[in-house]
C-alpha positions, -999 to +999 in steps of 0.1 A: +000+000+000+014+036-007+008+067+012-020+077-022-037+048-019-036+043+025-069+042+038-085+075+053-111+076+078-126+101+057-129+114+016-130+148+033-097+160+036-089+168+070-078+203+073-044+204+098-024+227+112+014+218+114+035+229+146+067+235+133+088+238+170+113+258+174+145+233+170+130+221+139+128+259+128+160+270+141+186+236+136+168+210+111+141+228+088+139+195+067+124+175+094+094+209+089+095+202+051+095+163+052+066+163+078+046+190+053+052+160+025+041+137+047+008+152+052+005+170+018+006+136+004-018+120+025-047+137+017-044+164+043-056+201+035-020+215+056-010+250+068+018+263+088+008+297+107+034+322+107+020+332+139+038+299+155+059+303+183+075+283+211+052+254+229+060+272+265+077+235+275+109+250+283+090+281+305+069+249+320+099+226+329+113+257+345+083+262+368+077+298+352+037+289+348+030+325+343+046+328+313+037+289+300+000+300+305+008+332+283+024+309+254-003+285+254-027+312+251-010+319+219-011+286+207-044+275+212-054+310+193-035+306+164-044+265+157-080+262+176-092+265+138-081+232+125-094+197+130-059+187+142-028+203+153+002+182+142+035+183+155+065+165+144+082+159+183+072+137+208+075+158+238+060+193+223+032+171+214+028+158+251+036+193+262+000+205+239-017+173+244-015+166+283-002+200+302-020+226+285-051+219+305-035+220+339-023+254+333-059+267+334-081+271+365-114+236+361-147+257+349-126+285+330-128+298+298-092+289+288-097+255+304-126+243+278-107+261+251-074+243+265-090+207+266-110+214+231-076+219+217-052+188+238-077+167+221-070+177+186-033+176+191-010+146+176+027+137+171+035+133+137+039+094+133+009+090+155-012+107+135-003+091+105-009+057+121-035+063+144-056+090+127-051+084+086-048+044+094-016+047+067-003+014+068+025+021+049+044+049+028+064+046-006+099+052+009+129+042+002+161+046+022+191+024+016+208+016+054+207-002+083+187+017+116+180+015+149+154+035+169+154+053+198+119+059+217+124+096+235+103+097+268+078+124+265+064+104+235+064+071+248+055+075+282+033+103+277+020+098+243+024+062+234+045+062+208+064+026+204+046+005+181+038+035+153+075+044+139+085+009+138+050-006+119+058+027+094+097+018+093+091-016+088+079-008+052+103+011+037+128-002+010+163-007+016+159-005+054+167-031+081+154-017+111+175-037+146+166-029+182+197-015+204+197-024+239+171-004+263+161+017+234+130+033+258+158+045+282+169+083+283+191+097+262+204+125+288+191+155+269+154+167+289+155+200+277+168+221+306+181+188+321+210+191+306+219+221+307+210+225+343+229+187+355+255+187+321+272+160+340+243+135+346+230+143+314+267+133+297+265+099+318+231+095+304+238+103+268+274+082+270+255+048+281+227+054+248+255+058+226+274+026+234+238+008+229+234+024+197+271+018+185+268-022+199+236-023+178+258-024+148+234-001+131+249+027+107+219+052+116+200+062+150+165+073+142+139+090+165+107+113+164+124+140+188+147+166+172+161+171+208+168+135+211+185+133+181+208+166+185+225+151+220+229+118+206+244+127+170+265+154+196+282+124+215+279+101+185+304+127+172+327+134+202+330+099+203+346+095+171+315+072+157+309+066+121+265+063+131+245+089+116+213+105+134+182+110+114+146+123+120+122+094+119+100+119+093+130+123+068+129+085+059+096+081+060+090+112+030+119+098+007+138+130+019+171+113+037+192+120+009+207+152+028+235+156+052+226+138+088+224+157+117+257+170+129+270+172+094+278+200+068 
């Protein structure tokens, strides 16, 4: 089955909203393009506000609720429109999806708005596999991979079974599991910036799992994720190359992996 011909819950085309985030904006802009393909190509009627900003996660991990609150305001404004808000990132999407509501005061304004919203939010793979019931995409990508599963989306999203049933269809790719591949990779946002050393312990211990997998490429849904990883991959001196799971998936892997020129 290819992504024209996947089956849809629905002839109407669903009209969605893509959250960009701001690492994809700022240090990986294909992982943006390749998740527009994705949908374009799916049958989705996609836009991209220029009104996006930040998700208010790192303001919300920081205990600065005043300023969250503020952020998600903005958010919910600019997407409340659409019949989903997709985002390709694991733990912006559980930021949307599951905290947004909490920030609000039960019987408020914001709060219906806020839970109106969660419930239209998705991470990007999820979507594609829960919501469009795509089965599988016409992809090819010639290497051997290994996948890591970041927290946020699999412990508060999910996420495990969706990018490896998607993966498992592409041409040309031998998927192998690494050794605890649902444990931390170190990074947590402010995590590691705020406990560098932890966070180097954490990340060191992923790396030797990925390397031992004997896999030439580390794949994950989280841009985060994948910039501390392909960091130490690097320090380390290892040949393994770090890819967004939506670059394979769109056919659009043909560019320089993370960390590269």
């Amino acid at each position: 089955m290819t992504s024209e011909t996947s089956t849809r819950p629905s002839p109407a085309r669903p009209k969605v909203g893509l959250f960009v985030t701001c690492l994809v904006d700022l240090m990986r802009p294909a992982v943006g393009f390749a998740a527009a393909r994705l949908l374009s190509n799916n049958g989705c009627d996609l836009a991209v506000p220029p009104e996006q900003t930040c998700c208010g996660q790192p303001a919300f991990n920081s205990g600065d609720r005043d300023d969250t609150r503020a952020i998600a305001e903005q958010v919910i404004a600019t997407f409340e429109g659409f019949d989903y808000v997709v985002v390709p990132s694991g733990s912006c999407a559980a930021m949307m999806k599951v905290h947004y509501p909490e920030l609000f005061a039960a019987g408020s304004n914001w709060r219906d708005r806020a839970e109106a919203f969660s419930a239209k939010v998705f991470e990007l793979v999820s979507f594609l596999t829960d919501v469009l019931k795509i089965e599988a995409l016409d992809a090819r990508f010639e290497a051997s991979a290994t996948y890591h599963d970041s927290c946020s989306g699999l412990r508060e999203l999910g996420i495990h079974d969706q990018p490896r049933k998607l993966l498992s269809g592409i041409d040309g790719l031998t998927m192998t599991e690494m050794k605890d591949p649902d444990i931390c990779c170190g990074f947590g946002g402010t995590f590691c910036v705020k406990y560098s050393d932890i966070s180097n312990a954490i990340v060191e211990r992923k790396a030797a799992n990925i390397t031992a997998s004997g896999a030439d490429t580390v794949l994950a849904g989280d841009l985060g994720c994948l910039l501390n990883m392909a960091g130490k991959l690097k320090r380390d001196g290892s040949a393994v190359k770090a890819r967004h799971v939506a670059e394979v998936l769109a056919g659009m892997a043909d560019t320089p992996a993370i960390g590269e020129g």
